[in-house]
MDTraj code that builds the backbone (N, CA, C; nanometers):
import mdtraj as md
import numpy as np

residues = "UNK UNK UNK UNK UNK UNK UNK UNK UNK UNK UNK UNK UNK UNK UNK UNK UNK UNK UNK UNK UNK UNK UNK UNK UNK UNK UNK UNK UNK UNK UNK UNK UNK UNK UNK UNK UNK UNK UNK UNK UNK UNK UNK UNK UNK UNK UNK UNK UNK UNK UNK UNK UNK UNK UNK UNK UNK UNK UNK UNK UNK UNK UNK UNK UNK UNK UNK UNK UNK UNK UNK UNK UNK UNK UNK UNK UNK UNK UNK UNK UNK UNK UNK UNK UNK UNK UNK UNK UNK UNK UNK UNK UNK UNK UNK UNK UNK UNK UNK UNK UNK UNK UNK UNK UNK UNK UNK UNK UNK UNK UNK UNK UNK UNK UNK UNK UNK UNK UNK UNK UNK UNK UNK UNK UNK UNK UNK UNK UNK UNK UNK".split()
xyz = np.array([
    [0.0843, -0.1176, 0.0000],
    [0.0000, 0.0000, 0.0000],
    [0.0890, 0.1242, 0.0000],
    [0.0705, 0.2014, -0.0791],
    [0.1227, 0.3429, -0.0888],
    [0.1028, 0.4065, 0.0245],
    [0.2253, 0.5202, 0.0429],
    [0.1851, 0.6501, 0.1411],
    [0.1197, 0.7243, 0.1277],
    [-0.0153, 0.7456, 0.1978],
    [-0.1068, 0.8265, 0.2049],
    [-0.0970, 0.9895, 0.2398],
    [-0.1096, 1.1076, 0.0702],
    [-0.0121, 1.2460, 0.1069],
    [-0.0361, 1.3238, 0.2494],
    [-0.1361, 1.2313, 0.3485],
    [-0.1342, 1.3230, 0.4398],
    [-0.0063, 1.2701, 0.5908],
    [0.0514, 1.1626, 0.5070],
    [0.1843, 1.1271, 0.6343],
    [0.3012, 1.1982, 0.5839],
    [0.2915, 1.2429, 0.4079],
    [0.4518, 1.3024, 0.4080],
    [0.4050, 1.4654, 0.4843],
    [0.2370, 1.5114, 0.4755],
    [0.2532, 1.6431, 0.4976],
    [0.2961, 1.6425, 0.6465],
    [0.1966, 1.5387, 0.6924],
    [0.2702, 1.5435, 0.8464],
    [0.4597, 1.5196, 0.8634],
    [0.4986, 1.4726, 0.8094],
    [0.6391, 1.4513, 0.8276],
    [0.6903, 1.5381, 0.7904],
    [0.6971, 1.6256, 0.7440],
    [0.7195, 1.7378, 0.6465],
    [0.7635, 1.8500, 0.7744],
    [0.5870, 1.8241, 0.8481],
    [0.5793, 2.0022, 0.9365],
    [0.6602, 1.9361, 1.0999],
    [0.6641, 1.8205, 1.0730],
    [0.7266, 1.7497, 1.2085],
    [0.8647, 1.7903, 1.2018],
    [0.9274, 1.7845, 1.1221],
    [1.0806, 1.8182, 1.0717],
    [1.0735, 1.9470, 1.0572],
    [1.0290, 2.0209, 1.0380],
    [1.0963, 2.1763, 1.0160],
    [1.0051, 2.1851, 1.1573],
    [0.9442, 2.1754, 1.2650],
    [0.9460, 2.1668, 1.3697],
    [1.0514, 2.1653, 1.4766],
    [1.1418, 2.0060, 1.4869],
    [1.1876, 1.9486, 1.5203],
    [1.3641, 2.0524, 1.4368],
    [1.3565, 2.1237, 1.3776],
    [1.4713, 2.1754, 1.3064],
    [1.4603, 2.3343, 1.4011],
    [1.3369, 2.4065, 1.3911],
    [1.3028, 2.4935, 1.4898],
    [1.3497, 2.5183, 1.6700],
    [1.3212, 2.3565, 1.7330],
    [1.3231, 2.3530, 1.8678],
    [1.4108, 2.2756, 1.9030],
    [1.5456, 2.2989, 1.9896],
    [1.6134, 2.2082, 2.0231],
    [1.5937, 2.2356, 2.1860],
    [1.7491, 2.2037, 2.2168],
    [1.7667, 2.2088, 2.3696],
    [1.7830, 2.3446, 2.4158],
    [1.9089, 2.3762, 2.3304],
    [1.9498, 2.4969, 2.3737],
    [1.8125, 2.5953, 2.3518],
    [1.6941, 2.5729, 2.2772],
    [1.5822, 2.7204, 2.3324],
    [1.5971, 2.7348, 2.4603],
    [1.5383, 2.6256, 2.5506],
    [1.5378, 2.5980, 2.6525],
    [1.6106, 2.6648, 2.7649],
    [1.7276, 2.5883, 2.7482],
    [1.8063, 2.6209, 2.8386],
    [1.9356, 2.6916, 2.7305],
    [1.9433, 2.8097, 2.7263],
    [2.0038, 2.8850, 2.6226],
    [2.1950, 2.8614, 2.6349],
    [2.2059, 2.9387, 2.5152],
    [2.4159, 2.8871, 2.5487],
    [2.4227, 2.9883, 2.6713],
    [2.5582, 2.8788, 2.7495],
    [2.6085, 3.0276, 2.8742],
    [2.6546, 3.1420, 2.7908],
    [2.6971, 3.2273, 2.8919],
    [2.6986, 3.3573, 2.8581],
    [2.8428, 3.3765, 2.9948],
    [2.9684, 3.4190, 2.9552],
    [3.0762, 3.4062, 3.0088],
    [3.1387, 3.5660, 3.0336],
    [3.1228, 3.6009, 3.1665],
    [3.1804, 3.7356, 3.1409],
    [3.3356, 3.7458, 3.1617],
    [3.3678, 3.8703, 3.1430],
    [3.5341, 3.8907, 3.1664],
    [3.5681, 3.8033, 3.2982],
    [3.5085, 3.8261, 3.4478],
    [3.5383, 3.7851, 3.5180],
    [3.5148, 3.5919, 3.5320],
    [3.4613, 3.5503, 3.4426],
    [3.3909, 3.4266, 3.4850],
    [3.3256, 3.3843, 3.5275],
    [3.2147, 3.4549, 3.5469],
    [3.0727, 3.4546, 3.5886],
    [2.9994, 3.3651, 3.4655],
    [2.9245, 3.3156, 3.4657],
    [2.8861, 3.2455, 3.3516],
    [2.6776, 3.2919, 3.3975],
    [2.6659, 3.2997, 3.2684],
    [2.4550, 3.3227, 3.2562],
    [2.4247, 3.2529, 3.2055],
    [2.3251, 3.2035, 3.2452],
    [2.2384, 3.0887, 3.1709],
    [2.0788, 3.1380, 3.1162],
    [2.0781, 3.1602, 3.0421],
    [1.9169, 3.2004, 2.9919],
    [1.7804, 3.0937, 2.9686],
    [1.7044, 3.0860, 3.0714],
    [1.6354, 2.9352, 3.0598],
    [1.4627, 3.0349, 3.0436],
    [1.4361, 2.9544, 2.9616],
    [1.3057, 3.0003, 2.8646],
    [1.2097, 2.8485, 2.8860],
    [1.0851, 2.8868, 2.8751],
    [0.9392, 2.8176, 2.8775],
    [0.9384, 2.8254, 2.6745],
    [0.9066, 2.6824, 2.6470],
    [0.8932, 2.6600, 2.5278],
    [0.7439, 2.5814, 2.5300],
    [0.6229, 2.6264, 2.4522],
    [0.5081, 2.5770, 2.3936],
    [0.5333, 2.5331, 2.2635],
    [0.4411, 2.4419, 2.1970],
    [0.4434, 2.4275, 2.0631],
    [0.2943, 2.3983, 2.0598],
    [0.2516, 2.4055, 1.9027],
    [0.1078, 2.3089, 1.9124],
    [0.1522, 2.2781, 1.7586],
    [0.0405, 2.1839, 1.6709],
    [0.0487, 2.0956, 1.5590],
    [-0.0957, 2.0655, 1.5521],
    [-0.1281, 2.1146, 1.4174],
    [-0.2132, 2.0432, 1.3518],
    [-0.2089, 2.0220, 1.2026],
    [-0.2725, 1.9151, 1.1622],
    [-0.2758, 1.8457, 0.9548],
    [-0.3821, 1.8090, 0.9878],
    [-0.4634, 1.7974, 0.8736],
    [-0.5600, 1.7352, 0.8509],
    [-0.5913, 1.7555, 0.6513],
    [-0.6436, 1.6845, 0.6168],
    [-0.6701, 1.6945, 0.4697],
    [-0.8246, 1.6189, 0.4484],
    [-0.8490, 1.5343, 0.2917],
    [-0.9402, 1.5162, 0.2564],
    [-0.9260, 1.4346, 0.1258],
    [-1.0352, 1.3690, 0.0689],
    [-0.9500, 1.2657, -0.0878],
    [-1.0905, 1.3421, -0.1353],
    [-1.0879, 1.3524, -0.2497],
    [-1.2193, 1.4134, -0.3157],
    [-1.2358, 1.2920, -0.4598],
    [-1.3416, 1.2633, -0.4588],
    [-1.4459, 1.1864, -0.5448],
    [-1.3624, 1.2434, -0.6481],
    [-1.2907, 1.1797, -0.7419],
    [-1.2619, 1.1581, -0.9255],
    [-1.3387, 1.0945, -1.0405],
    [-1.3352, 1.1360, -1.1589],
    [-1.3604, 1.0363, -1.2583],
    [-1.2352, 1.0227, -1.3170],
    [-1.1319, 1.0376, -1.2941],
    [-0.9699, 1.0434, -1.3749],
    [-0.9526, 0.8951, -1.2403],
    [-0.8390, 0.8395, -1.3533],
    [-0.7915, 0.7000, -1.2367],
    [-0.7111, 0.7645, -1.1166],
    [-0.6529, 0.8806, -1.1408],
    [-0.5672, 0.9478, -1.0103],
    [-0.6313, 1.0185, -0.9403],
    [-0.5620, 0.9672, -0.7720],
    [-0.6837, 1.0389, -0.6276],
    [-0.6617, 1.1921, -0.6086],
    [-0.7954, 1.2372, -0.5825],
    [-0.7387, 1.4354, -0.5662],
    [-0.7506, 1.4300, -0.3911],
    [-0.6401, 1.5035, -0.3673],
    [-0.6079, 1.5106, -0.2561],
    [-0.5889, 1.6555, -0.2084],
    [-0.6516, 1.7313, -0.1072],
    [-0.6146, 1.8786, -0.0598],
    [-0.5889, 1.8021, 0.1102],
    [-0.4842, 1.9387, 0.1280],
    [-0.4862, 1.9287, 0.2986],
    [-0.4066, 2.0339, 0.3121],
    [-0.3537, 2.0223, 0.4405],
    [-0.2692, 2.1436, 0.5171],
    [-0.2541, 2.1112, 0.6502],
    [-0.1319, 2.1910, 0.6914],
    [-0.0788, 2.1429, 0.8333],
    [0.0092, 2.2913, 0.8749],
    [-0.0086, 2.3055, 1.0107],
    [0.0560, 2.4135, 1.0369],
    [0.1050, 2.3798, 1.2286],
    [0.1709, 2.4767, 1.2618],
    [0.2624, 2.4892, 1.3741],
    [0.2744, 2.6152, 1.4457],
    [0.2838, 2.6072, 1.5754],
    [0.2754, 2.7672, 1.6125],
    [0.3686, 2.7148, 1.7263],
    [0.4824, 2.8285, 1.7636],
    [0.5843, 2.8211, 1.9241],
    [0.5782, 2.8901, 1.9812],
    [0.5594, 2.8869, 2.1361],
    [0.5774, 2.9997, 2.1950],
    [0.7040, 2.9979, 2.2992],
    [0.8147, 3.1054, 2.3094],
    [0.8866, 3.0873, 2.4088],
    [0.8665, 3.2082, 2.5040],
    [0.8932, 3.1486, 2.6404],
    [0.9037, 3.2781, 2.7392],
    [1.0331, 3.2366, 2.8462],
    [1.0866, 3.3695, 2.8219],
    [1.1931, 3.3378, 2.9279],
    [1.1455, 3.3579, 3.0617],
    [1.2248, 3.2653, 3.1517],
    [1.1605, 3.2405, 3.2922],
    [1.2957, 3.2933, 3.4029],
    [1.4209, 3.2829, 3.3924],
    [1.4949, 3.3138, 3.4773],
    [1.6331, 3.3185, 3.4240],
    [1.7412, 3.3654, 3.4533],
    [1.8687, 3.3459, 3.4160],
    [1.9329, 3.3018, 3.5726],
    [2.0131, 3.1744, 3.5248],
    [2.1020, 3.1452, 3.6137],
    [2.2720, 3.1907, 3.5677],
    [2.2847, 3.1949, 3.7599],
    [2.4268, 3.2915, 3.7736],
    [2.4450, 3.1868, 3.8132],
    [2.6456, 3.1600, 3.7998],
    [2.7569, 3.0733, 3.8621],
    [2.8411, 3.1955, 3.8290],
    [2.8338, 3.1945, 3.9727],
    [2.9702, 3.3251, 4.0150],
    [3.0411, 3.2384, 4.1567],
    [3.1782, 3.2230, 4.1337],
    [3.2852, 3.2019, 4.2464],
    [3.2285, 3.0833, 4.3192],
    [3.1621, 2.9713, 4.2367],
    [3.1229, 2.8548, 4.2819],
    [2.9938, 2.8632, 4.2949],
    [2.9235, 2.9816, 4.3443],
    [2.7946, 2.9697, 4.3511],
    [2.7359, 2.9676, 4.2638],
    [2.5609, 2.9452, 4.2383],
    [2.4722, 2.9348, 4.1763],
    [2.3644, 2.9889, 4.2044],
    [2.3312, 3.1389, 4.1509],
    [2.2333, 3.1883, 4.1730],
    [2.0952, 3.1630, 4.0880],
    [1.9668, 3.2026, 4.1186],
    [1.8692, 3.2525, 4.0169],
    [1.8075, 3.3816, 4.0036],
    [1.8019, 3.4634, 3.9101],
    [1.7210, 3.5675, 3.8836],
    [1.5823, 3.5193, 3.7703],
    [1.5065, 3.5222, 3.8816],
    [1.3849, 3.4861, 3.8244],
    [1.2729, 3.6098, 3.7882],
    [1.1771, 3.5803, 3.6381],
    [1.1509, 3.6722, 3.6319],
    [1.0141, 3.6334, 3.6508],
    [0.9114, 3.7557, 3.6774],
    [0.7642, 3.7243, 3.7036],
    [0.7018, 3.7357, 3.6045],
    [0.5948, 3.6108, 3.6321],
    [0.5101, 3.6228, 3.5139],
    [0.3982, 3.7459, 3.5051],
    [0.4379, 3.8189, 3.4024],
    [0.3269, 3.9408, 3.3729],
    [0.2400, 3.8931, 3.2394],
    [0.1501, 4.0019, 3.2408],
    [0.0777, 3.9994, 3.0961],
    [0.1680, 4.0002, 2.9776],
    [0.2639, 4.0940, 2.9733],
    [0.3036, 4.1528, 2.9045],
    [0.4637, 4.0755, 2.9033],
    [0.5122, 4.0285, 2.8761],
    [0.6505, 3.9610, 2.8885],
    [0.7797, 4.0351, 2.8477],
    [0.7210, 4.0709, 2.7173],
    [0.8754, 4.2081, 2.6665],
    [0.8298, 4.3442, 2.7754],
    [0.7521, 4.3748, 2.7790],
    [0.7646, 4.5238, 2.8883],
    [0.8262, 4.4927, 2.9659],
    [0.8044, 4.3853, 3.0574],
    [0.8769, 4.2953, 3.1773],
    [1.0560, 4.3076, 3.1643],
    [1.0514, 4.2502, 3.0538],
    [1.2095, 4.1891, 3.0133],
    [1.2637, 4.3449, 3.0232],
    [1.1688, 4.4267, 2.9444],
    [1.2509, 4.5943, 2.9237],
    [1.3200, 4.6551, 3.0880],
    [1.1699, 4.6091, 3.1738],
    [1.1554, 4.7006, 3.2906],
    [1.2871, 4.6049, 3.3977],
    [1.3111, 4.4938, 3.3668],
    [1.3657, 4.3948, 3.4397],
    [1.5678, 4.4045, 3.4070],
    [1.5646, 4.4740, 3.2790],
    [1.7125, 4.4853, 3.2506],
    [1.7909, 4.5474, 3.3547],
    [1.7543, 4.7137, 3.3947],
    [1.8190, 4.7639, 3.4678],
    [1.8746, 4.7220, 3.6291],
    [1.7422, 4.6523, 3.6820],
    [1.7625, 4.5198, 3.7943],
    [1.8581, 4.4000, 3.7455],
    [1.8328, 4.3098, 3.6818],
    [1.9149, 4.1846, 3.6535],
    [2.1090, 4.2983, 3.6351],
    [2.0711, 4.3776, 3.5505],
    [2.2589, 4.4248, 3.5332],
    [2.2778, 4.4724, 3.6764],
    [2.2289, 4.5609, 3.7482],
    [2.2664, 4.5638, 3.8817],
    [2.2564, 4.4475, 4.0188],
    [2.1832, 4.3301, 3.9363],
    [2.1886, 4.2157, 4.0528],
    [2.3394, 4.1861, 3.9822],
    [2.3984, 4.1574, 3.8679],
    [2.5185, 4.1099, 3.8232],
    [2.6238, 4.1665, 3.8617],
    [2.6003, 4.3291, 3.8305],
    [2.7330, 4.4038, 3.9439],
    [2.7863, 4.3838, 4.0172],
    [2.6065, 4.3760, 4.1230],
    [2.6624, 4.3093, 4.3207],
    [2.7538, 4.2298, 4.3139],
    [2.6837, 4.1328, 4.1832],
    [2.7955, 3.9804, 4.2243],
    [2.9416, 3.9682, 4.1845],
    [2.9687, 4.1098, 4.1016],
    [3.1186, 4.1144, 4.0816],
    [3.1578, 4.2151, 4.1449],
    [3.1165, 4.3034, 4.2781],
    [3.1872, 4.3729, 4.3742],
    [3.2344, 4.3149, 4.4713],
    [3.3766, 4.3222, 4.5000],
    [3.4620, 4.3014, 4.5884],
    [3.4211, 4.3904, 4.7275],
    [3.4381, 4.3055, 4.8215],
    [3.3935, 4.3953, 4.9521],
    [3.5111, 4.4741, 5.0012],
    [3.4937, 4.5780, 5.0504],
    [3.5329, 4.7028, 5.0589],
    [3.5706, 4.7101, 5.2090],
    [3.6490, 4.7501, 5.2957],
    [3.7011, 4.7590, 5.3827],
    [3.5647, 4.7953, 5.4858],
    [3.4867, 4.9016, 5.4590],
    [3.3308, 4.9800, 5.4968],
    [3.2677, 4.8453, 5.5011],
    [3.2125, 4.7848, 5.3922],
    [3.1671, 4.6695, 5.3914],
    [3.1595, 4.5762, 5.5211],
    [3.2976, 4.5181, 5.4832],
    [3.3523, 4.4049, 5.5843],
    [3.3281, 4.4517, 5.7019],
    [3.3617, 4.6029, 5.7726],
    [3.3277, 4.6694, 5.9061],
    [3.1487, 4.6558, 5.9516],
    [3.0940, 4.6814, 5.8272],
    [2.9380, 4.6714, 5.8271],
    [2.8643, 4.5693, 5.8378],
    [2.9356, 4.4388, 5.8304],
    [2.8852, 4.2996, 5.8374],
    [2.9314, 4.2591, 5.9793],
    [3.0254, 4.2698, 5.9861],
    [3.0651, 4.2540, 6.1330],
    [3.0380, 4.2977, 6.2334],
    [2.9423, 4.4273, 6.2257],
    [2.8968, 4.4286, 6.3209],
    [2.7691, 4.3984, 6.3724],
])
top = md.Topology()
chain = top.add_chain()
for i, resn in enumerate(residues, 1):
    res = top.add_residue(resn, chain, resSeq=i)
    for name in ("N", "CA", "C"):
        top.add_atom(name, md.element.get_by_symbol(name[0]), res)
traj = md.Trajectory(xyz[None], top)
């Protein structure tokens, strides 16, 4: 029995799918600063899938066939992880309506949580903890 055109369409949108989404969306490449701090960018990945088609009644010996198949992704980033000086932090971000306003309003925080973590304590400091 022949392949029926609605398994190559499905195979078709499965693969340029599957060419779309790997690991790294996910959990994104590190990110290595001068000092060796390393970022990790970890993102929420959705997908959905649907095909469906139809054979339509002929008088010719060859079958008429229509269909279609389509794909939609969604990613949202959820937190960046820090490894600074052995540790392992998270900067997590909240879920809003709005996800890029978020990300906009969230830059100036995340670069100043990264700072902290590459300031050396300061003589003031060390006096200020200690007591």
């Amino acid at each position: 029995m022949s392949e029926h055109p609605i398994q190559g369409l499905m195979s078709t949108t499965m693969e340029k799918i599957r060419e779309m989404i790997d690991v790294n969306t996910i959990i994104g490449d590190p990110i290595t600063t001068p000092d060796g701090t390393v970022i990790i960018p970890v993102s929420k990945v959705g997908f959905g899938f649907a095909a469906g088609g139809s054979d339509f009644a002929s008088k010719q010996p060859k079958d008429l066939f229509g269909g279609g198949s389509g794909a939609g992704v969604s990613i949202q980033p959820l937190a960046f992880l820090v490894v600074c000086n052995g540790e392992v932090k998270i900067l997590q971000m909240d879920n809003s309506e709005n996800t890029a306003d978020r990300m906009v309003n969230l830059v100036p925080e995340v670069i100043q949580s990264i700072a902290d973590l590459f300031k050396k304590p300061t003589k003031e400091t060390i006096i200020k903890e200690t007591n």
